[in-house]
C-alpha positions as CSV (number, residue, x, y, z in Angstrom):
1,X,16.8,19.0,42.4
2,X,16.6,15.6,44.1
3,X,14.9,14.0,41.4
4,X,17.1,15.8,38.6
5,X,20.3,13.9,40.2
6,X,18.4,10.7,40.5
7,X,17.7,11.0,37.0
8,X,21.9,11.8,36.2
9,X,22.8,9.1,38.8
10,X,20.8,6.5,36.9
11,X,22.3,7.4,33.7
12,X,25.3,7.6,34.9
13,X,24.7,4.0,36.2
14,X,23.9,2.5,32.6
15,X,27.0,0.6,31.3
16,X,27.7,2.6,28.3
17,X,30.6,5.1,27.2
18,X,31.9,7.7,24.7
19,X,32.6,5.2,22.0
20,X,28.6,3.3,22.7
21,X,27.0,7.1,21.5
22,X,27.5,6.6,17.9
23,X,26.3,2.5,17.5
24,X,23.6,3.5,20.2
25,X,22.2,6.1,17.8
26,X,22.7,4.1,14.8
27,X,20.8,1.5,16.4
28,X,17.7,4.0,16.8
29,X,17.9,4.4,13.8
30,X,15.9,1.2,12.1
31,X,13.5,1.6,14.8
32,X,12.1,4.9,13.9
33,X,12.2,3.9,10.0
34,X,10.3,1.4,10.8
35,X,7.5,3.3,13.2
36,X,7.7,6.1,10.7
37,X,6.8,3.4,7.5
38,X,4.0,2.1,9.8
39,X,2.5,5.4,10.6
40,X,2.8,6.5,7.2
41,X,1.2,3.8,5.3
42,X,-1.5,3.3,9.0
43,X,-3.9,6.3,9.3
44,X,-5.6,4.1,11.4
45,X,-4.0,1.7,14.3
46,X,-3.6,-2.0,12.8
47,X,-5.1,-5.0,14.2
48,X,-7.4,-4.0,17.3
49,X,-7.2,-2.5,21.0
50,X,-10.9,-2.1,21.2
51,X,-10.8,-4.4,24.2
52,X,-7.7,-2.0,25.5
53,X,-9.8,1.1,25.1
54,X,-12.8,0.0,27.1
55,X,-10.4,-1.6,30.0
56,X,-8.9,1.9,30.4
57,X,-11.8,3.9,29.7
58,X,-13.2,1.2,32.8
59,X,-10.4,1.9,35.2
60,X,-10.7,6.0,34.5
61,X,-14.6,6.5,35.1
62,X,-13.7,3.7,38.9
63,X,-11.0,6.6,39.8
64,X,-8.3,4.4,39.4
65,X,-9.7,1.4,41.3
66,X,-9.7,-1.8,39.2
67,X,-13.3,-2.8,37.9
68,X,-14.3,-6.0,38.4
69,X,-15.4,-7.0,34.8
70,X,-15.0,-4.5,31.8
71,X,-19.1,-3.8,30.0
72,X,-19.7,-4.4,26.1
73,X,-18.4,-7.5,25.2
74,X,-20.3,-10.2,25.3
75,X,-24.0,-9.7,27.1
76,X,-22.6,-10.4,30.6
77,X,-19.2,-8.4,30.3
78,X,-15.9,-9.8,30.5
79,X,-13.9,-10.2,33.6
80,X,-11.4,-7.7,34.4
81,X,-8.3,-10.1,35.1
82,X,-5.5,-9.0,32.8
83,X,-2.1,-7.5,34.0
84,X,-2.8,-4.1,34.6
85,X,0.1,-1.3,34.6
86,X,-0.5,-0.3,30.4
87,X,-3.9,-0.2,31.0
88,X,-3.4,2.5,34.0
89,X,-0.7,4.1,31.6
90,X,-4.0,4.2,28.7
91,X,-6.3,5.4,31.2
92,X,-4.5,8.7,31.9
93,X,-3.9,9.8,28.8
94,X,-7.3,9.2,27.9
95,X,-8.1,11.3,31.2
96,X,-6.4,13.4,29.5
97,X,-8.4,13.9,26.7
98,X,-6.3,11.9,24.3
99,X,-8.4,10.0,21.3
100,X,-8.6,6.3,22.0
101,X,-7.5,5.6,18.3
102,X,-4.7,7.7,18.2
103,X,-3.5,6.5,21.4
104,X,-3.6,2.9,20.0
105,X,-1.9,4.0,17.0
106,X,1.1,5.9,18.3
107,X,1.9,5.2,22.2
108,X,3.4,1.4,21.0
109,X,5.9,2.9,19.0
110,X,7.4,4.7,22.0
111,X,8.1,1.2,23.4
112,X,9.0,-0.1,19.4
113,X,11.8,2.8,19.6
114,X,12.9,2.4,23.0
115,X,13.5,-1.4,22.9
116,X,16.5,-1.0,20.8
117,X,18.4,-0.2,23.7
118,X,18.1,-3.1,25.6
119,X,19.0,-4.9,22.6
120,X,21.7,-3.3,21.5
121,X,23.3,-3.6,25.0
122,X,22.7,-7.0,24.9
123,X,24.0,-7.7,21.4
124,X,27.2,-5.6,22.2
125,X,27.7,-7.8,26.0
126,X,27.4,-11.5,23.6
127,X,28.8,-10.5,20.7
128,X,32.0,-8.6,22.7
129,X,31.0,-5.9,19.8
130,X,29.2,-2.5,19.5
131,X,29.2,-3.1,16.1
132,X,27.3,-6.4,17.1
133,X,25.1,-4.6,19.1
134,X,23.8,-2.5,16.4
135,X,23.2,-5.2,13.7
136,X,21.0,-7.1,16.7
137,X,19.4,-4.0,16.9
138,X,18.6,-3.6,13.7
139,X,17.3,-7.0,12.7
140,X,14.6,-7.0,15.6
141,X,13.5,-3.8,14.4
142,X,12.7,-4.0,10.8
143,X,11.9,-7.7,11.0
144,X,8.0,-8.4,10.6
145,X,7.3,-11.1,12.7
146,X,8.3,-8.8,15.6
147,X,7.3,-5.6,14.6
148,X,4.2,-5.9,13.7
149,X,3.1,-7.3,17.7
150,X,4.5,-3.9,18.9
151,X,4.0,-1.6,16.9
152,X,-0.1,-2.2,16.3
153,X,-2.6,-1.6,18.4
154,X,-2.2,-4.2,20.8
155,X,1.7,-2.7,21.4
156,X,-0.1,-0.4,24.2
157,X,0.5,-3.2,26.1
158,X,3.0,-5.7,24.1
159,X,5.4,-3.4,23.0
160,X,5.7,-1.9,26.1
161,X,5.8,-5.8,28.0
162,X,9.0,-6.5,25.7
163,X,10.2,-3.5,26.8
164,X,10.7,-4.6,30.0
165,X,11.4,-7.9,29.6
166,X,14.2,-7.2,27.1
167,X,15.4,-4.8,29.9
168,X,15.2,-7.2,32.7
169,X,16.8,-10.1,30.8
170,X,19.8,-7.5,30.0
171,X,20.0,-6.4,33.7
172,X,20.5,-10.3,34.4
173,X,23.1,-10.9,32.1
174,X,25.0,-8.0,33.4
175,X,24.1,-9.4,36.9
176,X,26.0,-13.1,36.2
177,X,28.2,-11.9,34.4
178,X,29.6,-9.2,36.3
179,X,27.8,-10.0,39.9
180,X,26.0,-6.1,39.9
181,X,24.0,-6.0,42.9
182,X,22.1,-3.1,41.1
183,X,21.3,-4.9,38.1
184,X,20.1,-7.7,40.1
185,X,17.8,-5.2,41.8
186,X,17.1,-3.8,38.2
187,X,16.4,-7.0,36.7
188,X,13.4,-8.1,39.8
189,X,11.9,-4.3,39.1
190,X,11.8,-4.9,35.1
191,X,10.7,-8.7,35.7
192,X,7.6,-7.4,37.7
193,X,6.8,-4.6,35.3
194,X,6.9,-6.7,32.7
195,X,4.7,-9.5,34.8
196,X,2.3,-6.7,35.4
197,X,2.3,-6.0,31.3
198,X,1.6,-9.1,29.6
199,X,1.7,-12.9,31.1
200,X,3.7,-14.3,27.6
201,X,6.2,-12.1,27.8
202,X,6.9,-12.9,31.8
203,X,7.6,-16.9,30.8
204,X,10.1,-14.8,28.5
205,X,12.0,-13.3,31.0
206,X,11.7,-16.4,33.0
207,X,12.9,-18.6,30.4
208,X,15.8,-16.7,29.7
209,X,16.6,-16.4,33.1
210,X,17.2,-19.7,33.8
211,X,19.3,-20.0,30.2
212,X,21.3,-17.7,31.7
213,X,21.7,-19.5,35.0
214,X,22.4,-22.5,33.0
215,X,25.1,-21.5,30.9
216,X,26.8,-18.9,32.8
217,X,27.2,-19.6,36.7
218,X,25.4,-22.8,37.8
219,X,26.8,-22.6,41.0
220,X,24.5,-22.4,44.5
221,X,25.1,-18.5,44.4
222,X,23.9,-18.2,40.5
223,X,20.2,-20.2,41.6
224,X,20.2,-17.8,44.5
225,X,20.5,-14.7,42.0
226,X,17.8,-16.1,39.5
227,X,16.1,-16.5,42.2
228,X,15.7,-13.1,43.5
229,X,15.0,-11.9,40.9
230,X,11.6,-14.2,40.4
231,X,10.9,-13.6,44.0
232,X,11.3,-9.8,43.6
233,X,9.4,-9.8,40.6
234,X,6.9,-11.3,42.0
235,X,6.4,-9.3,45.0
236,X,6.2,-6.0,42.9
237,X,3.5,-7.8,41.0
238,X,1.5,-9.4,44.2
239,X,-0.8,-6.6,44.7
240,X,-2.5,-6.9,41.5
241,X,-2.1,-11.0,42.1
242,X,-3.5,-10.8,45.4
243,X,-6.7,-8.8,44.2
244,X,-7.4,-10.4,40.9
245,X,-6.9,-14.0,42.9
246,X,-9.3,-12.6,45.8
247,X,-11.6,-10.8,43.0
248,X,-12.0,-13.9,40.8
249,X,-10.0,-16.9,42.2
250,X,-7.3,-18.8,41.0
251,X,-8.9,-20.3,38.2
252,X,-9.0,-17.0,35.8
253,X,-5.7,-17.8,34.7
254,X,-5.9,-21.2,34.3
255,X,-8.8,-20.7,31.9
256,X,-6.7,-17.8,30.4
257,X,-3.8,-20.1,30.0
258,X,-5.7,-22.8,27.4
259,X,-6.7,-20.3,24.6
260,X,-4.5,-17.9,22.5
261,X,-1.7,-20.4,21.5
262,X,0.7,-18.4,23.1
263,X,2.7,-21.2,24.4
264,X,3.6,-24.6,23.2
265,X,5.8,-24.0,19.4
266,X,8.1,-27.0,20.1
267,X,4.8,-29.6,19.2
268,X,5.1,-28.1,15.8
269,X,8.8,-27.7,16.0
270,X,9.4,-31.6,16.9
271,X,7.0,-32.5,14.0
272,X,9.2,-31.1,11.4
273,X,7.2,-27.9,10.4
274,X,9.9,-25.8,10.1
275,X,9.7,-22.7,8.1
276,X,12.8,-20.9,6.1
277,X,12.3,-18.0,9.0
278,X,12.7,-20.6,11.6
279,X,16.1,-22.2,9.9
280,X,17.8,-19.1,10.2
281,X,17.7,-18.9,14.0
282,X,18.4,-22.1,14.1
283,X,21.6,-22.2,11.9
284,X,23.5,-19.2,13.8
285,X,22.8,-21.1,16.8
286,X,24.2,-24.1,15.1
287,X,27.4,-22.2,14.0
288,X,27.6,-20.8,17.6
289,X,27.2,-24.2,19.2
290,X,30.0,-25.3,16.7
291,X,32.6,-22.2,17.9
292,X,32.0,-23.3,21.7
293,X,29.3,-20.7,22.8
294,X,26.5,-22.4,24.5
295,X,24.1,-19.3,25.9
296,X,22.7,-17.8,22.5
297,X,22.4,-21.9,21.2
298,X,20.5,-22.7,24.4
299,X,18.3,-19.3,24.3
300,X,17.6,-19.6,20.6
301,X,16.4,-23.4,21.2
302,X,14.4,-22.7,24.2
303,X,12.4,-20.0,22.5
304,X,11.8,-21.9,19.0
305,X,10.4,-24.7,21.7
306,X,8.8,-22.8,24.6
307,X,6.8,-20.2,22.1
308,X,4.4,-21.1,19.6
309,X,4.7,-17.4,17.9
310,X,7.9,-16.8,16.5
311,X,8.5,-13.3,17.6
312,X,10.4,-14.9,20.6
313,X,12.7,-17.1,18.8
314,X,13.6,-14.1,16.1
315,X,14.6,-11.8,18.4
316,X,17.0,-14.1,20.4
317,X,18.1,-15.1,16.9
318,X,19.0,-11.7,15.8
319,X,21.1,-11.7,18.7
320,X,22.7,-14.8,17.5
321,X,22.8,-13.9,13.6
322,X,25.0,-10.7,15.0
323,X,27.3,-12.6,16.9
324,X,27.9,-14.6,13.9
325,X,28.7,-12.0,11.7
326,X,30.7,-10.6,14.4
327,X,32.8,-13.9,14.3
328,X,32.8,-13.8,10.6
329,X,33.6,-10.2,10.2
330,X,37.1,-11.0,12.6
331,X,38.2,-13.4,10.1
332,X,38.4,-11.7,7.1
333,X,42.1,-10.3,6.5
334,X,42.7,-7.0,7.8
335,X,44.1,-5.4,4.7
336,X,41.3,-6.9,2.4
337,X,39.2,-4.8,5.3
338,X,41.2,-1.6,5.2
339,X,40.8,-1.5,1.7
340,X,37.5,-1.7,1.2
341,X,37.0,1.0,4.2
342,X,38.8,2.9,2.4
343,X,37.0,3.0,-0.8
344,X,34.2,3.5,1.4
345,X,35.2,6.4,3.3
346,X,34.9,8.5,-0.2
347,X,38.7,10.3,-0.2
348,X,38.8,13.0,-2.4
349,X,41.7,12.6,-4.9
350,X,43.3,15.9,-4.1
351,X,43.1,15.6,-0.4
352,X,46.2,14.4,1.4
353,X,46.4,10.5,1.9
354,X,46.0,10.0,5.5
355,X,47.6,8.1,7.6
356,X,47.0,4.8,9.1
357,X,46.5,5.8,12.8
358,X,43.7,9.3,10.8
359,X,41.6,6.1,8.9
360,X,38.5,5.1,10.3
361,X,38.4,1.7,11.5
362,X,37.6,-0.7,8.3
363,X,35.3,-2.9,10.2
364,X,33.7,-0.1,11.9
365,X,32.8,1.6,8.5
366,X,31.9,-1.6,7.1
367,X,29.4,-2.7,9.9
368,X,28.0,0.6,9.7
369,X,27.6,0.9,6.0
370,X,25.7,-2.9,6.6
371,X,23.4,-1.2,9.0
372,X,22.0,1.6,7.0
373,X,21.5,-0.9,3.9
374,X,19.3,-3.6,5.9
375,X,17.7,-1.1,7.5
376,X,17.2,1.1,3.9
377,X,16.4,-2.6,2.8
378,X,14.0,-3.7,5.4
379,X,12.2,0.0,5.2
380,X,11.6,-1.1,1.9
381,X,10.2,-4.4,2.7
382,X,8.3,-3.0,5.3
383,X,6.7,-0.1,3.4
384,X,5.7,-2.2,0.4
385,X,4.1,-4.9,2.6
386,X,2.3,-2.0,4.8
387,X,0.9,-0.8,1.3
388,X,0.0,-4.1,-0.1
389,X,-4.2,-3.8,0.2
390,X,-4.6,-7.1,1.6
391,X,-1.7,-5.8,4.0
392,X,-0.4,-9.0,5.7
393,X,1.7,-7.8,8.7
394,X,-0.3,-4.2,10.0
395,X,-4.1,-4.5,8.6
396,X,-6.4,-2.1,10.1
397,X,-9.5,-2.8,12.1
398,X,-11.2,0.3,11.3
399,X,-11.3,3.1,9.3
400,X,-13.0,6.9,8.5
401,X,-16.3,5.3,7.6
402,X,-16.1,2.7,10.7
403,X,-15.3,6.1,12.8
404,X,-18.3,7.6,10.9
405,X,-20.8,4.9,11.5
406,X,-19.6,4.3,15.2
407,X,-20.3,8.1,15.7
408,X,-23.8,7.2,14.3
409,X,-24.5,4.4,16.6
410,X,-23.4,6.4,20.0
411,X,-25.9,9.6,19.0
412,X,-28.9,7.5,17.6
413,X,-29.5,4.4,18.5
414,X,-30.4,3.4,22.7
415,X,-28.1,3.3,25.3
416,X,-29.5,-0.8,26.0
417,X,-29.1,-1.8,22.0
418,X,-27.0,-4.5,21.0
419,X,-24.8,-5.4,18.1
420,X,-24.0,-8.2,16.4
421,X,-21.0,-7.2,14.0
422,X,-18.9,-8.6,10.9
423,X,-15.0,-8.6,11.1
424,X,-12.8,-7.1,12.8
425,X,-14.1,-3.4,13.8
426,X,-16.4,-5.6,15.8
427,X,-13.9,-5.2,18.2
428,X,-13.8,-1.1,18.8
429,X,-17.4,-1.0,18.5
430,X,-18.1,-1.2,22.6
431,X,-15.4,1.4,23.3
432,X,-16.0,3.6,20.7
433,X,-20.2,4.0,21.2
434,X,-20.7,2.5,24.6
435,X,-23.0,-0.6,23.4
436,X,-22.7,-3.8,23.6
437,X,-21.2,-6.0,21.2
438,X,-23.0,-10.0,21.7
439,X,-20.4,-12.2,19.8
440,X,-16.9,-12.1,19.9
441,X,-14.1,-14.0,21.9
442,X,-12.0,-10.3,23.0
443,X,-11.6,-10.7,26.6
444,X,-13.9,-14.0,27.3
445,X,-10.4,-15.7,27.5
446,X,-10.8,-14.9,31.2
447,X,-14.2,-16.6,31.6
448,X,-13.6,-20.1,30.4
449,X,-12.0,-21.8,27.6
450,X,-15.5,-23.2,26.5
451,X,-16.9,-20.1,26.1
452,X,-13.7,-18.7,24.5
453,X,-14.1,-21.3,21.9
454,X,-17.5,-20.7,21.0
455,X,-17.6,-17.0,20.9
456,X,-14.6,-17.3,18.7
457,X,-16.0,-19.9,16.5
458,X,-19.3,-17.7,16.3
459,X,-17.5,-14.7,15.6
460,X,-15.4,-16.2,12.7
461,X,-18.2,-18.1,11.0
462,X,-21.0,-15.0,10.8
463,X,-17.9,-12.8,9.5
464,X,-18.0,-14.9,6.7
465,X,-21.4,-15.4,5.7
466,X,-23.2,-14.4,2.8
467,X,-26.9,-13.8,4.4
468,X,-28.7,-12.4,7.0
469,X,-30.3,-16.1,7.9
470,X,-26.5,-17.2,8.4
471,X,-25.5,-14.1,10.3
472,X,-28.8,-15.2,12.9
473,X,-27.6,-18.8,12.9
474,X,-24.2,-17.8,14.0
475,X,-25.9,-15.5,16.4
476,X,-28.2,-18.0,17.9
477,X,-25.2,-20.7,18.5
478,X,-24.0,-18.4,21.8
479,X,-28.0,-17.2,22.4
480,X,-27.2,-13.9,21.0
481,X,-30.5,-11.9,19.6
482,X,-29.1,-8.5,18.4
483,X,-30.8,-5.4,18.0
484,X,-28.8,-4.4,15.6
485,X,-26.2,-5.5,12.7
486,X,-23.2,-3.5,11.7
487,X,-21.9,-5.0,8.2
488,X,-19.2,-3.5,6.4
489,X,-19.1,-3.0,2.3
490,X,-16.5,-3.7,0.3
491,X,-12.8,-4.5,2.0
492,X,-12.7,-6.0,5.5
493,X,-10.8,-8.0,7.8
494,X,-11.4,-11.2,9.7
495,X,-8.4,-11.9,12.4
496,X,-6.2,-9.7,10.2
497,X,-7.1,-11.5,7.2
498,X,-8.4,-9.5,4.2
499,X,-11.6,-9.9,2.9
500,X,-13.8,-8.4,0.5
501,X,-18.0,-8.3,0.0
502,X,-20.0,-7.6,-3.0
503,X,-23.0,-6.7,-1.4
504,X,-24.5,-10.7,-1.4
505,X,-24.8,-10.1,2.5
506,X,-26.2,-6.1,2.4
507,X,-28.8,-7.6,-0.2
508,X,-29.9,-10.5,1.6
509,X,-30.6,-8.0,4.9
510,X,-32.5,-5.2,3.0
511,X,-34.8,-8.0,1.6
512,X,-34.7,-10.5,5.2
513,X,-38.4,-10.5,7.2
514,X,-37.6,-8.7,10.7
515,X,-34.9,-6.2,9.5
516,X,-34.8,-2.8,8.4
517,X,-32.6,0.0,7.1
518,X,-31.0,1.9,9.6
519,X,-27.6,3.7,8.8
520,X,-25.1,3.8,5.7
521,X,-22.1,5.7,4.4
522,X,-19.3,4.3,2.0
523,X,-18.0,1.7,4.0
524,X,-20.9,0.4,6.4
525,X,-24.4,-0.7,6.4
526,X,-26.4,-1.1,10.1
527,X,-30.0,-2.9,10.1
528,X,-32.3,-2.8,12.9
529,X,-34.6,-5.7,14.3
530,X,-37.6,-4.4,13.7
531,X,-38.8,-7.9,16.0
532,X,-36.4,-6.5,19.3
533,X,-36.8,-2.9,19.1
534,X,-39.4,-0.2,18.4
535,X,-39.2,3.2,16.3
């Protein structure tokens, strides 16, 4: 009974009213078009949590104590140094008997879905408009470049990360704007959830933090609030801090830190390489500026220069391309308005002509009736990009005959063998047979940049090769000596990107000294070393 009014106090507690019910739901709305155009056109998850998958699998068979490195990647395993919480959240479902793939392919969109509240609250708080609020909504839903971080595999930990960060940066716009002791509180919790999620996404929140500080109360008391919120973040965060530091020292994240690209977008940004995408940000904040508004300028600025991925940068933007449309919509005449709300609202001719104070208000009908066509457009554009076969924004890893083959590998081949693999299902192989993969960068990040660099470099090069003598070349560069190869046939990806094999490389193994013929279906060929292992 305790918890239940908990649960009622907290809602109670959220600043929304009767009149934020139908924008709030409206702004659902893109969201699930989008997760339900991604699940449609993605039997399989897109882009890979292999990585994920083994972390929690890890965590699960320690009892919930964090392992020290994570088995299957890489000869000598990878150490166990990322942010923890989403891997615990993976681990108990799989404990639960859920299917590593399915978790991959349908927990991010929980977060995808959820996300537009944040947004929408802060969109309606800038703009001074729930209309506002919705069209922010709605642009970070069905836009690309965002979505298609979240709501792939790799959202069981990103999607959920801006999650929290979208919710903590709220809570600290409510906090200097309206000096909310609870949302300053709220803001440290969601800071040190999201700290615990994902480290990219925590130089987010802290980022915008400071915007905030610097365009809205710069006063002693404002640094002290900005503050305490870092400081409380951090302390929720310290126990996972304090063992990874003890576990593997200080300089994990360091070495982290210099591969990925995460960080560091104003290099390319101060050279000129500006993209059409990246204008359009830029412009509303230019508008803004020009009107006298300086926090969605400075936030849309620091983003574009702080991140080297745009999905940052477009989803302050779509805050700012709301309030601008916000300020646009206000100065259009009100009876141009109140016509064309009327025409929209679909009278029939032999109802009675209602009054002024019975009509729906113009610009609300208006703003909705631009909602549901971006989001009816952008469901489009999602749906025929998802279908393209070359895919650009949600390619799949895997698929049934990767399953197939993986399930071939676990039940016949030794628990000691070792894989070298082409493109991207490289990645699920460990977690989904329990064997080790030698060449790939997933989680060597955490080792040392150098080795980062040359697994990576490895990996890319053998994935696109065209015989087995260039596959053991590749191998040998990071002293890898598989005992097995798994090659795909016909469509694959490398880093997302499509590719396609005729059979060169199949051909060149079948007829290679030291290999032999070991497993095949539709989509994947495996050879054996016939040099490191025995019948």
């Amino acid at each position: 009974m305790t918890r239940g009014r908990d649960l009622a106090d907290a809602l109670d507690a959220l600043p929304v009213d009767a009149r934020d019910r139908p924008w709030l739901a409206l702004s659902l709305v893109p969201a699930f078009v989008a997760v339900a155009v991604y699940l449609a056109s993605n039997p399989y998850p897109a882009y890979g949590a292999g990585l994920y998958a083994q972390i929690a699998a890890e965590i699960a068979a320690n009892g919930y104590l964090p392992p020290a490195s994570i088995p299957g990647y890489t000869a000598e395993g990878v150490p166990f140094a990322y942010p923890p919480l989403q891997f615990y959240a993976f681990a108990v479902l799989l404990d639960l008997g859920a299917d590593p793939l399915a978790v991959a392919r349908f927990l991010p969109s929980v977060a995808v879905v959820a996300v537009a509240v944040p947004v929408y609250l802060l969109g309606r708080d800038i703009a001074g408009s729930r209309a506002g609020g919705a069209a922010a909504a709605t642009l970070v839903a069905v836009n690309p470049q965002v979505l298609e971080w979240h709501v792939s595999a790799g959202g069981v930990v990103r999607a959920f990360a801006f999650l929290y960060a979208m919710s903590s940066i709220y809570a600290g716009y409510r906090a200097y704007t309206t000096g909310s002791r609870r949302a300053l509180v709220a803001g440290a919790v969601l800071f040190g959830l999201t700290a615990l999620s994902h480290p990219t996404y925590a130089l987010f929140v802290v980022a915008s933090y400071v915007v905030l500080w610097a365009t809205l109360d710069r006063s002693p008391a404002g640094l002290l609030r900005g503050l305490a919120v870092g400081l409380g973040g951090t302390a929720v965060a310290s126990p996972w801090l304090a063992w990874a530091v003890a576990t593997h020292g200080p300089g994990v994240f360091g070495a982290a830190a210099g591969t990925h690209g995460g960080v560091g977008g104003g290099a390319a940004l101060l050279a000129g390489e500006l993209s059409p995408f990246t204008l359009v940000p830029l412009a509303a904040a230019a508008y803004l500026l020009a009107r006298g508004d300086r926090l969605l300028p400075m936030w849309v600025v620091v983003a574009e220069l702080l991140f080297k991925q745009p999905r940052f940068a477009y989803t302050v933007g779509a805050v700012a391309l709301a309030a601008v449309a916000v300020d646009l919509a206000g100065r259009i005449p009100d009876g141009a308005l109140a016509s064309a709300g009327d025409r929209l609202t679909h009278f029939a001719p032999s109802s009675p002509v209602p009054s002024a104070s019975d009509r729906p208000d113009a610009r609300a009908v208006l703003a909705a009736v631009a909602i549901l066509v971006a989001t009816a457009g952008g469901g489009a554009a999602l749906g025929y990009e998802m279908t393209l076969a070359s895919d650009p924004s949600t390619p799949e890893f895997v698929d049934g005959d990767d399953r197939e083959a993986m399930a071939w590998v676990a039940a016949e081949t030794p628990p000691d063998a070792t894989f070298v693999a082409v493109g991207d299902a490289a990645e699920w192989l460990p977690a989904l047979t329990g064997r080790t993969l030698l060449v790939g960068p997933w989680g060597v990040e955490w080792r040392d940049p150098g080795a980062y660099e040359r697994q990576f470099e490895a990996f890319e090069t053998l994935s696109a090769c065209h015989s087995a003598e260039c596959v053991e070349r590749a191998s040998d560069s990071v002293g890898a000596t598989p005992t097995h190869v798994y090659l795909p046939k016909g469509r694959y990806t490398v880093r997302g990107e499509s590719r396609v094999t005729f059979g060169t490389l199949n051909r060149s193994f079948a007829h290679a000294d030291g290999w032999t013929h070991a497993y095949e279906n539709d989509g994947v060929v495996v050879y054996r070393s016939t040099e490191t292992t025995e019948e």
